[in-house]
Each structure stands twice: as structure tokens, then as C-alpha cells.
N, C-alpha and C positions, 0 to 999 in steps of 0.2 A: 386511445393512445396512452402508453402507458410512459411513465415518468422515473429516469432515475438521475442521483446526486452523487456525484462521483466527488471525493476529495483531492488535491494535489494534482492540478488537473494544467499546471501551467507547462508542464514537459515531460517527455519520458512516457512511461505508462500509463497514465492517470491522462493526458492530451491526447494518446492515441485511442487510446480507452474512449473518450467519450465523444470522440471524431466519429468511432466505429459505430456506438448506438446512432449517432445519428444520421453516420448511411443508414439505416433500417430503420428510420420512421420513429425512432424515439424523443421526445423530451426529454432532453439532459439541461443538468443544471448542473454545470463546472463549476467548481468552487476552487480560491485561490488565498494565497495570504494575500498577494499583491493581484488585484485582477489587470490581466491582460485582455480587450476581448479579440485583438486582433490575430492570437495563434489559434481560434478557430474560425471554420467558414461561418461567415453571415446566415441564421437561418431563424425563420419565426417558433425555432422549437427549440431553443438553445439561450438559456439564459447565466449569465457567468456573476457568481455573488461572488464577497470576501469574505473568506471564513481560515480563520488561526485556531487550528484544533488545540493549540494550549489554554487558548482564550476565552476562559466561560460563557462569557455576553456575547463574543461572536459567536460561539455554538449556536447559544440561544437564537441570537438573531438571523443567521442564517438559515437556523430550520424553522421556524417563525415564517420568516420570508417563501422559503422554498415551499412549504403548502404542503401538500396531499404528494404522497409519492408511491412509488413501488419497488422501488431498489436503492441499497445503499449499498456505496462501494467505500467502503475506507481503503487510499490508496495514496492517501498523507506519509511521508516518511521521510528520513533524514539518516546516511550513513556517517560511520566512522570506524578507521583504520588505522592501527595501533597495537603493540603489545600493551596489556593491563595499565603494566609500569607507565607508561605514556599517557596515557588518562587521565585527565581531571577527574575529580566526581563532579565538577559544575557539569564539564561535557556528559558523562554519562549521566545525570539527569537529565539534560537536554535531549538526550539522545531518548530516554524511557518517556520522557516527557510527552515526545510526537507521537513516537510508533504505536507506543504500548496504552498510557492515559489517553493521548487523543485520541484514539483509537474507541476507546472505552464511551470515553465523553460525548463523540460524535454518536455513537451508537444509542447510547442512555438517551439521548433529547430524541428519537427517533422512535425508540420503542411504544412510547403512547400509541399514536396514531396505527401502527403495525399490529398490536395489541386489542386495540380498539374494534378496528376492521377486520382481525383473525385474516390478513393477509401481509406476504411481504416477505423478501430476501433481502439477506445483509452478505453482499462479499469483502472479506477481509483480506486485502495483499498484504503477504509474506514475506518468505524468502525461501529457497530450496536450502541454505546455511544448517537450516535447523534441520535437514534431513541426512546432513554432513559435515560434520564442526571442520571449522578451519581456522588456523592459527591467523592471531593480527583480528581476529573478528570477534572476539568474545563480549564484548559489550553489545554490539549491533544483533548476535547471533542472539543474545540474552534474550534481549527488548523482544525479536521478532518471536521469538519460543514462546514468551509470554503472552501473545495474542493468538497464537497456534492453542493453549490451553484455555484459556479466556474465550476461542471461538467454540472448541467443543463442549464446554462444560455448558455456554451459552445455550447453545443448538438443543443442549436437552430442557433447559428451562423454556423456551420457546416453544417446542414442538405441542401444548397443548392450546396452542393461538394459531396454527398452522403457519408459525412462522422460518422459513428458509435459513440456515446461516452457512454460509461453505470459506474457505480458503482458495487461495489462490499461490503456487511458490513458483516467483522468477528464478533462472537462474542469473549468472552473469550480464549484467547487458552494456554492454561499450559503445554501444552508438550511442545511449542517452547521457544527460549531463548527472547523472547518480555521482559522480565519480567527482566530474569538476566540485557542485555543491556540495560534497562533503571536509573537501580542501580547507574552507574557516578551521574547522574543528580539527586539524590535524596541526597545525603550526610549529607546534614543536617538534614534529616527525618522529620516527622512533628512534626509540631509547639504543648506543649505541650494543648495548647487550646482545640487543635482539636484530641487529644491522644483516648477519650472514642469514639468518632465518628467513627476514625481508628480500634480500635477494634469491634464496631460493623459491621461494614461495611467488614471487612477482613473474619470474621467469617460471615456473611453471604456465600461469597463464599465459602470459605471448604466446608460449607453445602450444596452446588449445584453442583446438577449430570452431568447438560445439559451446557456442553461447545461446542468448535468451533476445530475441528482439520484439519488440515493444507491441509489435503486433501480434507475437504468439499469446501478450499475457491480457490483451484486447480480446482475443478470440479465447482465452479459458476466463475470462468473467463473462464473457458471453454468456458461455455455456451453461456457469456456474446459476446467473439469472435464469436461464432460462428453462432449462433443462431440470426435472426435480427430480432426476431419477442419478444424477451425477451425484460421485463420491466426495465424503466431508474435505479431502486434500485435492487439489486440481493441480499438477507442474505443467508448467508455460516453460517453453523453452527446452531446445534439444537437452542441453548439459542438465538443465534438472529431471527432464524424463529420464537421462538415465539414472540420476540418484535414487526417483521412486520407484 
């Protein structure tokens, strides 16, 4: 039975995510900042630790804890939506802080054991952003490019341990709370500069049918695990297949 540890696993992609492996017989181990174990179903193959990808000693401890595995999904993240001008640098650390470090971080405590056993995939969620800049996202779009280069440069250091690494790009997804939880980090809203921009931009999407749902990016980490013949970029979601 094989084993994987999904990040950011309390909603959204990262809960459907690891619902999915476990319709199919896999050991998941969900990982949360705050564990919840009740948004998943009860199963003797499903263990849900704490883990704050900002948080060194969580790292540590949660892959300590989690054991012997075979897939890692970094799928930890945090938006934010704003022109530049609107931005703290606190926020846009914060925001490089999850995507991009944690990201790193989660990965680095991992690689021993991958390394070790010259077995193992790392899927890294995305975004299709970085396949299409969009205004009000430059910060988010930043973070997410830099794991986009981070996974490939990766993937060639790896590949002499026969280690796996792919990407994953959602597009849009408005069913899940991406959108609520990024609300902290916007408070101040945008700058009135950039007010007509905002509404152009906001209103174009109302007006778009072709979004990303939660299970299309459930079924391209799937694939991404399991499949080693799939390409280093995977889009989840109508609106990013048609970006790539």
C-alpha cells in the first residue's frame, strides 16, 4: 500500500485531493495548520497531523511523525489580490513565505528518505497564472512562478535517485474557500488608482463559464503520482487547459 502526504489538506484542493487517494486504497496523511479530522471520512488509512509549512519544527515534526512515504504533494497555499501599490511587503512575505519557502521546506525534510530508497514523487500545486499574467495578481503570480522554476530545476537534480517531480496548474476555482481565505490579507482593498481596472477585471470573470473544480486538480495529481510518463506541467481545470 503505498503512502502519500498531502499539505493544506483542510479545504479546497488539497481535502479533495486526499479524499481521492483514499477512494483508491491509499494511505494519506493530511496535514493541516489547524487539524480538523472531521472533513474527512473515518478510515484506518488516513491519518491527519499538524503541520505550518512556515514552521521549521513543524516540518520537522510532521515528517518525523509521517514515516516512510511515497508521494509528496505540496498543496499548502495562500492568495492575495491587489495592485502592487496595495501590498504590504509584510503581506507579500507572507504570501512567499507559504507558497514558495514552504514549499521548499516541506520538500527539503523529504528528500532524505526519497533519496535514500532512489524512489518517490513530489507534486507541486500551482497555478495556471504563471501561464497567463493577470493584473491585481502580481504578488501571488510571483510566489507561484517561483515554485514552477524551483520544481524544474529540482526534477533535474533528482532524476539521478529516480526521483519524480511534476507540477500541477489550477485554474480559477470558486467553489472552494481560496477566495474567502485570502480576504485577511486584502483589508485595505485596492488602491483607488486601480478601482476602474478592478472592476473591469472582476467582471470579466462573472462573465466566464470555464473554471477549475477541485476535483479536476484531485485527478491531475493523480495522475501526476502515478503516471511517469506525464508531462513536467499538468493544468487541472477547463480555463487552464485552455491556457496550456
Amino acid at each position: 500500500m503505498k503512502t502519500v502526504l498531502i499539505t493544506g489538506c483542510s479545504s479546497g484542493f488539497g481535502l479533495e485531493t486526499a479524499r481521492y487517494f483514499l477512494e483508491r486504497d491509499w494511505k494519506v496523511i493530511a496535514t493541516m495548520r489547524t487539524p480538523h479530522e472531521d472533513v474527512l471520512p473515518r478510515s484506518d488509512r488516513l491519518r491527519v497531523l499538524a503541520l505550518d509549512v512556515t514552521d521549521p519544527e513543524s516540518v520537522r515534526k510532521a515528517v518525523d511523525t509521517a514515516g516512510p512515504i511515497d508521494v509528496l504533494v505540496n498543496n499548502a497555499g495562500i492568495g492575495v489580490l491587489s495592485a502592487l501599490e496595495g501590498i504590504s511587503m509584510e503581506t507579500a512575505r507572507e504570501v512567499f513565505g507559504t507558497n514558495t519557502l514552504g514549499t521548499m521546506a516541506v520538500t527539503q525534510a523529504v528528500l532524505p528518505q526519497f533519496r535514500q530508497r532512489k524512489s518517490g514523487v513530489i507534486v507541486n500545486v500551482t497555478s495556471s497564472v504563471t501561464l497567463k499574467s493577470l493584473p491585481l495578481l502580481s504578488v501571488y503570480t510571483a510566489s507561484k512562478a517561483a515554485v514552477n522554476a524551483f520544481t524544474e530545476s529540482l526534477a533535474l537534480e533528482l532524476q539521478q535517485f529516480n526521483v519524480r517531480v511534476r507540477l500541477v496548474l489550477p485554474g480559477r476555482a470558486p467553489e472552494t474557500r481560496f477566495g474567502e481565505n485570502a480576504r485577511p490579507r486584502i483589508q485595505g482593498g485596492i488602491p483607488e488608482a486601480y478601482a476602474g481596472l478592478a472592476q473591469s477585471v472582476f467582471a470579466g470573470w462573472a462573465q466566464s463559464s470555464a473554471v477549475t473544480r477541485a476535483l479536476d486538480v484531485a485527478e491531475a495529481v493523480w495522475r501526476a503520482a502515478n503516471d511517469p510518463s506525464s508531462p513536467m506541467r499538468i493544468a487541472a481545470g477547463a480555463d487552464a487547459v485552455a491556457l496550456a
